[in-house]
Each structure stands twice: as structure tokens, then as C-alpha cells.
N, C-alpha and C positions, 0 to 999 in steps of 0.2 A: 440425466444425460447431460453432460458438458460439452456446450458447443462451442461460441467464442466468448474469449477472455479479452481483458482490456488491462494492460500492466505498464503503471506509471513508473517513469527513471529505469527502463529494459537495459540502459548501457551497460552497465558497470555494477560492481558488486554484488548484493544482494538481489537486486533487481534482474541481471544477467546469470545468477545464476536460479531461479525461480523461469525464467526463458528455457533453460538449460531443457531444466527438469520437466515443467509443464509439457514441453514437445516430446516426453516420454513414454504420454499416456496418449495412446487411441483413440481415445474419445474426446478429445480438443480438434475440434475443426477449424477453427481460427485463431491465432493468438497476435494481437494487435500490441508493440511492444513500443513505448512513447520514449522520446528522448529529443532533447532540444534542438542538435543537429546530428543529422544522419550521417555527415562527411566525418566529423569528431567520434564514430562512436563505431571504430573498426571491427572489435572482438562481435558488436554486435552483428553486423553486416557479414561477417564470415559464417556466421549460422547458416548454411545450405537445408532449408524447409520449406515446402511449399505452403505450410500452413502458417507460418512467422507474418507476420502485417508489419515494417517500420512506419513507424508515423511519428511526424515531426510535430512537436506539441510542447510551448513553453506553459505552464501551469501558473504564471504569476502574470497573464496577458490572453482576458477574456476572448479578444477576438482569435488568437492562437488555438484557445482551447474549444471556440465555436466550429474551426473549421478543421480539426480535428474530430470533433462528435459527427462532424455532414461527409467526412472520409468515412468514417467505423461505417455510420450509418447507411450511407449508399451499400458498401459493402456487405451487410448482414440483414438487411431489409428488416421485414416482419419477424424474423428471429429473433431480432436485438441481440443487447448483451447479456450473456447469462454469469459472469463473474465479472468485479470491478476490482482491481486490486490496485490500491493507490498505498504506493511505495516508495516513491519520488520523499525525499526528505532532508533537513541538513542536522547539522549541530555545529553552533557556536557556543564556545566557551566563556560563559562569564561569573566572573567570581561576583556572588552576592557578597563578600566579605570585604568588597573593596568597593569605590566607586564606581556607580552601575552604568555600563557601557549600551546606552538605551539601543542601537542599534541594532549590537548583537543579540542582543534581548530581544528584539521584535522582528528579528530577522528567523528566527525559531517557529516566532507563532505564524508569521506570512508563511513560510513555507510550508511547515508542518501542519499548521490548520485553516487557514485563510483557504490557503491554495488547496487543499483536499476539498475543502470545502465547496468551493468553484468548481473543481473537474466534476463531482461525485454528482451535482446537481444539474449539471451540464449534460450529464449522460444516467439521467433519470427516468426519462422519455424511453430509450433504450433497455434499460432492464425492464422498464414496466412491460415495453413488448415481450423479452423473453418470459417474464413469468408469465403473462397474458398465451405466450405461446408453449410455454413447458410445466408450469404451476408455479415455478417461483426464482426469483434472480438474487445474486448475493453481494457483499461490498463486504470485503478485505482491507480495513485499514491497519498496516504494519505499523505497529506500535513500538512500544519498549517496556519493559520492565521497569525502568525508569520513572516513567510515570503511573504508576502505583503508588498512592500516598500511601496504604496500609503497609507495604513492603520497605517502606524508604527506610533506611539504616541511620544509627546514632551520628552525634555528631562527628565532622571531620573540617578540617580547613585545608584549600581553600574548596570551596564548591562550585566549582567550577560548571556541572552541568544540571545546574538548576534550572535555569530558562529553556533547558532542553529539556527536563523531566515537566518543568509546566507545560509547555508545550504539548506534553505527551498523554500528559493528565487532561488536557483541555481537549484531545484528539480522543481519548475514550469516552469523555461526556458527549462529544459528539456523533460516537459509535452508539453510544447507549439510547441516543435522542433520536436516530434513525430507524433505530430496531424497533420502534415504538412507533413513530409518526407513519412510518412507509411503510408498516405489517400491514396493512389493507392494501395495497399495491401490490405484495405479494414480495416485496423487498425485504431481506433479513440485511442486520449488520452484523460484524464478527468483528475483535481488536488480536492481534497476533504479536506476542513477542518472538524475537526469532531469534533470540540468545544474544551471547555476545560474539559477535564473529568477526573473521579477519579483513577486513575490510579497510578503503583507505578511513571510512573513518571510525569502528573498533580499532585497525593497529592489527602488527604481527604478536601483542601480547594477548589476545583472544582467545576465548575456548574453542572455537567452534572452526573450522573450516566452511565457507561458504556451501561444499556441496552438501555435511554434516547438517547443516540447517535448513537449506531450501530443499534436499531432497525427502527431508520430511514435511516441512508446510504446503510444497506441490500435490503431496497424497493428500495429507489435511484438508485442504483447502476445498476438493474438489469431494471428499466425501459430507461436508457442513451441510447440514440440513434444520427445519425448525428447531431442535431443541439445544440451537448453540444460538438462534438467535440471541444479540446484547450480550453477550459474555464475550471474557479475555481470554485466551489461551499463548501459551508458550511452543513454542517448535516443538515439541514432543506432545501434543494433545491435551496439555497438560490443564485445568484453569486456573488461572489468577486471581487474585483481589483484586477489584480496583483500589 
């Protein structure tokens, strides 16, 4: 039974539409949707749900993300949380074929794994209650295809989103590293490619339409159970290499 969810970056794209669809299903009782500021993030705020949570939570600013967890928390008591979906992510472009733009480089890994890193542990305490209270709680890190080394394609130049595919890579070894450490807490972890889609940052040349994608990872997501612990999958159920 899926009660509340916790979904980082709810504004905008992929994020917002995972919001969409999660308030689809019945059996979400809370869906607590983070975004840096609530005034900036209209499409979000016009969702009319009594079950939708805004919470205002920057994920690169500890004290941001404490007093966020002490919102959820009050909120859901002994329930905790029973899904973590940290989706909050960027991409910068930087060509390893040219001189390396260390910022944009490391602006990849802060975001995409530092920062995951921080919220996911921040809100630890909280799943351990739901599984303590339902048998087990999940963490949804939104991945890429990308970071698949076994999948990565022949040469091309320039490579532009390499520091975003390591990043990506370094985000699965840390899905892989929790499904393993947290299995006695009752915590699974799952890595989720969710295609290429049209977003501002896929582009209108995307496969996939935002609803094409997140209205499959919303079923996905909330059907996971032990034997997806530590695995990759793609928007269609599909699994990955790492």
C-alpha cells in the first residue's frame, strides 16, 4: 500500500509530470512535491489536490533540506515515508575533447549525486518508519541511460555530456550501495531511466513526451518491490546494465 511519497524538483518537467500522474492512483495519500521556491513554480501550484504537499526545499543547503524533512515529518508521523523519489537534477555541457570546464564538471556531480546524497539520508529516519510501519520503503533515484558504461556508444566528438553520464554512473553506484547497506532497515533502492524526453533539458527533438514517460514510471514505481531491489530499469519496466 502506498501512502506518502516525497518527489524532489515537483516544478517542472519530468518532475511535474510524475506529480501529474502519481495523484492518479488512489492509494497515494500524500504526495509532498519539493521545489526551490513555491512563488516560481505556477504549473506546480495550479494542481487543485488535497493530497499534493508544496515544500519548499533547496537540496544543495543542509539546513533547507533539515527543515524540510521536520515539514514531511510532522506531517506523516509514524507513517513515515513510504517512496523517496529524488529527481531534482541538471546537465552541464562539457566537452572532454577540449579544455575541461572544472565547474561545469562538478556542478553535475553536486547536483546529481552530492545533493541526492544529502536529501536521501536526511529522510532515512523516515522511511525506516514506514517500513517499520508497512514492511518496507523505497528510493527512486531518476537516472539516465547515460550513465551506463556497458551501454555507452562508439566514439563521437565533441562529448559533450560526459560529466553528465559520470555523474550518472556515480548516482547508480550509489543506488547499488544502498540497496545493500539499508536492506536491514527494510529500505530498497531502484535507478530509473525515464527515456529521452521533451523537456527543457532533452529539447523538443526527444522521444518521448513527458506524459509517455512519467505515466509509465508512476505505475512502475509504486508497483517495486524486493526483487527490483539494486537494479536499473528504464520507463517501460525494462532492466539495464549498469
Amino acid at each position: 500500500m502506498v501512502k506518502n511519497i516525497v518527489l524532489t524538483g515537483g516544478n517542472r518537467g519530468i518532475g511535474l509530470g510524475l506529480v501529474k500522474e502519481l495523484l492518479k492512483n488512489d492509494k497515494v495519500d500524500k504526495l509532498f512535491a519539493t521545489t526551490r521556491d513555491a512563488a516560481k513554480s505556477p504549473e506546480l501550484q495550479s494542481i487543485s489536490d488535497p493530497r499534493l504537499v508544496i515544500v519548499e526545499m533547496n537540496a544543495d543547503c543542509d539546513s533547507s533540506i533539515a527543515k524540510a524533512v521536520e515539514q514531511i515529518g510532522k506531517s506523516v508521523g509514524a507513517s513515515g515515508v513510504d517512496i523517496l523519489i529524488n529527481n531534482a537534477g541538471v546537465l552541464y555541457a562539457v566537452d572532454i575533447n577540449a579544455p575541461i570546464d572544472r565547474k561545469g564538471a562538478a556542478k553535475n556531480f553536486e547536483v546529481n549525486c552530492v545533493a541526492t546524497m544529502a536529501v536521501t539520508f536526511a529522510f532515512k529516519d523516515l522511511l525506516k518508519a514506514a517500513a517499520k510501519a508497512s514492511g518496507s520503503a523505497q528510493v527512486v533515484n531518476i537516472s539516465s541511460e547515460l550513465g551506463s558504461i556497458s551501454l555507452t556508444w562508439g566514439p563521437c566528438a565533441p562529448r559533450h555530456f560526459t560529466a553528465y553520464s559520470m555523474s550518472k554512473a556515480a548516482l547508480n553506484m550509489y543506488t547499488k550501495t544502498i540497496s545493500m547497506d539499508w536492506k536491514a532497515d527494510g529500505i530498497r533502492a531502484t535507478s530509473v531511466h525515464p527515456g529521452w524526453v521533451k523537456t527543457d533539458m532533452g529539447t523538443d527533438a526527444a522521444d518521448l513526451t513527458v506524459e509517455e514517460s512519467t505515466s509509465n514510471m508512476a505505475d512502475m514505481i509504486c508497483k517495486f518491490g524486493e526483487a527490483n531491489n539494486g537494479l536499473f530499469y528504464n520507463w517501460k519496466f525494462e532492466p539495464l546494465t549498469w
